[in-house]
C-alpha positions as CSV (number, residue, x, y, z in Angstrom):
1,X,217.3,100.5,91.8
2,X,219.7,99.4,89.2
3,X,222.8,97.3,89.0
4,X,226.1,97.1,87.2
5,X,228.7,94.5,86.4
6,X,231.0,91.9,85.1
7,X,228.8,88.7,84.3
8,X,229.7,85.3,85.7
9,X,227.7,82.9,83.3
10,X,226.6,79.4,83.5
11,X,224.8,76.7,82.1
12,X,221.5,74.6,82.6
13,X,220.6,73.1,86.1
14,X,222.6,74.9,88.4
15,X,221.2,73.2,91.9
16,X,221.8,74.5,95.1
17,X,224.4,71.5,95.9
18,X,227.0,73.5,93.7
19,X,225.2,76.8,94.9
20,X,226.3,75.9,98.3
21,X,227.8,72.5,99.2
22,X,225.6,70.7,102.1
23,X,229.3,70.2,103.8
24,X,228.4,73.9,104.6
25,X,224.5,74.1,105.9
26,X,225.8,74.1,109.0
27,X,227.3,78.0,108.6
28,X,224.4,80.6,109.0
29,X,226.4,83.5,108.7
30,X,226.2,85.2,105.6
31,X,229.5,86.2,104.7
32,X,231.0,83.0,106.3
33,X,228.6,81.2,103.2
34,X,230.1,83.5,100.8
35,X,233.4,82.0,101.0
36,X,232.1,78.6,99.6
37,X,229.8,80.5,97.4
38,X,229.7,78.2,93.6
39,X,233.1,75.8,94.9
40,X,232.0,73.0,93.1
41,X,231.2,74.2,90.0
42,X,233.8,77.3,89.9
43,X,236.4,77.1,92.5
44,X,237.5,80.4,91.6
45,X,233.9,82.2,92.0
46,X,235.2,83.6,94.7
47,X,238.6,85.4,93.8
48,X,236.6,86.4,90.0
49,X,233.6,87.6,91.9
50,X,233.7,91.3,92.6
51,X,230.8,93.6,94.2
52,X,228.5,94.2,91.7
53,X,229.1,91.4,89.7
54,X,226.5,90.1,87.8
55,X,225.4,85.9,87.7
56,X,223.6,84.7,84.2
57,X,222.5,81.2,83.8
58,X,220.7,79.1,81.5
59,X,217.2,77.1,82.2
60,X,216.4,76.3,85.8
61,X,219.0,77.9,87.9
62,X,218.6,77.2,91.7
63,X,216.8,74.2,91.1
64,X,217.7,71.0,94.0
65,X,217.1,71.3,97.7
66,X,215.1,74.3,99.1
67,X,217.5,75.7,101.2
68,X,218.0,79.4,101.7
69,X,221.4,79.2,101.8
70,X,221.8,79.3,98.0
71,X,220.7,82.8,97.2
72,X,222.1,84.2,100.6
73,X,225.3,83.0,99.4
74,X,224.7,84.4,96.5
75,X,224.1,87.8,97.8
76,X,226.6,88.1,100.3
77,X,229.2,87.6,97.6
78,X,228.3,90.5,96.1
79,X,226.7,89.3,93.5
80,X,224.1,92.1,92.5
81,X,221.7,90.1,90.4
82,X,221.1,86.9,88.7
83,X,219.8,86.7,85.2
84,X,218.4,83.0,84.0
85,X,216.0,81.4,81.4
86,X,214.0,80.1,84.1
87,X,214.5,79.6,88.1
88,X,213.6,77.0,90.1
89,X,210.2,78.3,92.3
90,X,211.2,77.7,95.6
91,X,214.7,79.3,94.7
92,X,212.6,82.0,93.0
93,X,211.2,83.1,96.3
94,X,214.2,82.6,98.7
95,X,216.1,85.0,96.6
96,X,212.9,87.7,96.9
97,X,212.4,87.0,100.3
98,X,216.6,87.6,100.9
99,X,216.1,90.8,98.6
100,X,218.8,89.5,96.0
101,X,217.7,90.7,92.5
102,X,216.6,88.0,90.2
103,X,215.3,88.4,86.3
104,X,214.3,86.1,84.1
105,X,214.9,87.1,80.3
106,X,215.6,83.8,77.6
107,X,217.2,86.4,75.3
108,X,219.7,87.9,77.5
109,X,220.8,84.8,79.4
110,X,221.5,83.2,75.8
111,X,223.0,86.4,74.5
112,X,225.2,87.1,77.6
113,X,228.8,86.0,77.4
114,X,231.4,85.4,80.6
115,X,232.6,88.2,80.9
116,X,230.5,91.0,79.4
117,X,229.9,94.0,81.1
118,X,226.0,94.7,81.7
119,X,223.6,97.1,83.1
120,X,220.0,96.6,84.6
121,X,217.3,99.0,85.0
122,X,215.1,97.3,87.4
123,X,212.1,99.8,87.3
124,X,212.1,99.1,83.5
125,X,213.5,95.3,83.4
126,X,215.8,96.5,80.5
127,X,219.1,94.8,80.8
128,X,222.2,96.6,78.5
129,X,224.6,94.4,77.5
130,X,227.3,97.1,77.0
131,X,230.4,94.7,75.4
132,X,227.7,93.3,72.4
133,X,226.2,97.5,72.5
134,X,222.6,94.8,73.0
135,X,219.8,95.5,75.0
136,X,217.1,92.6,76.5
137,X,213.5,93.0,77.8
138,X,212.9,91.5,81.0
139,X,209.7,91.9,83.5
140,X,210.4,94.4,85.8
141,X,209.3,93.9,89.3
142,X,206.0,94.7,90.4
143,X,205.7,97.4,93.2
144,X,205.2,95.0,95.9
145,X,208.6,93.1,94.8
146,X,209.9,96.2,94.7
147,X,209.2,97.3,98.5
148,X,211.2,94.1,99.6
149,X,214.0,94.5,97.3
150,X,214.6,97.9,98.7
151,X,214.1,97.0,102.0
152,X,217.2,94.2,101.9
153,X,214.5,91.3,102.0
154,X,211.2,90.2,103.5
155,X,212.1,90.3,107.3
156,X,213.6,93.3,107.0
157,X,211.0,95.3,105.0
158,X,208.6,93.3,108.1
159,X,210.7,95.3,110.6
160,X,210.2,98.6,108.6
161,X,206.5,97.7,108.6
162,X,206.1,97.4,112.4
163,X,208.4,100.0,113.5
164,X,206.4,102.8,111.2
């Protein structure tokens, strides 16, 4: 599994209240979360964010309210991973149990600029940063992180489990 594209980059504290506005809990669906996807702290996130795109962040991304919403609208704007210093730990495991990609690596979220076109290689954690020609060690997932990645998240990799 790997993943490719232009980086999105913010700073420290990134709670789930610019994430995804509580104006919007009340939307379930998805794509209908996508729309409002980062409004409050980047209006435009939405016209700038293309498939693939890539979200780095500073020290304690996701941090706030626990809600699941955050990472789902995360994913379902096609946002293909999120790099950060640190994540908050309940956002840490919404994002794992929705299957969106998430890596923690100091170097590369300091390194990374808006902009910058990177690579990850998530059987090896090794994240390219192909603009700076710089490459960043991150802890690749273990198998079992793996397995639900692949599967689109933990319910759906459940499904897989009881249907085989």
């Amino acid at each position: 599994m790997n993943a490719k594209g232009k980086v999105l980059k913010y700073g420290d504290n990134v709670d789930t209240d610019v994430i995804i506005p509580a104006r919007y809990l009340n939307v379930s669906n998805g794509d209908e979360l996508a729309k409002y996807c980062m409004i409050d702290i980047d209006p435009d996130f939405t016209s700038k964010a293309k498939k693939g795109d890539i979200i780095v962040a500073l020290k304690n991304f996701g941090c706030g309210s626990s809600r699941e919403h955050a990472p789902l609208a995360i994913k379902c704007a096609g946002i293909s991973c999120v790099i950060a210093t640190t994540f908050a730990r309940i956002f840490y495991r919404n994002a794992i149990n929705i299957g969106l990609p998430i890596l923690e690596c100091d170097e590369a979220a300091n390194d990374i600029e808006n902009g910058n076109e990177v690579s990850i290689d998530f059987d090896s954690g090794i994240i390219t940063n192909h603009t700076k020609n710089r490459t960043y060690q991150a802890q690749p997932f273990p198998p079992f992180i793996k397995d639900i990645m692949a599967a689109g998240g933990l319910v759906e990799q459940t499904k897989e489990k009881i249907k085989g």
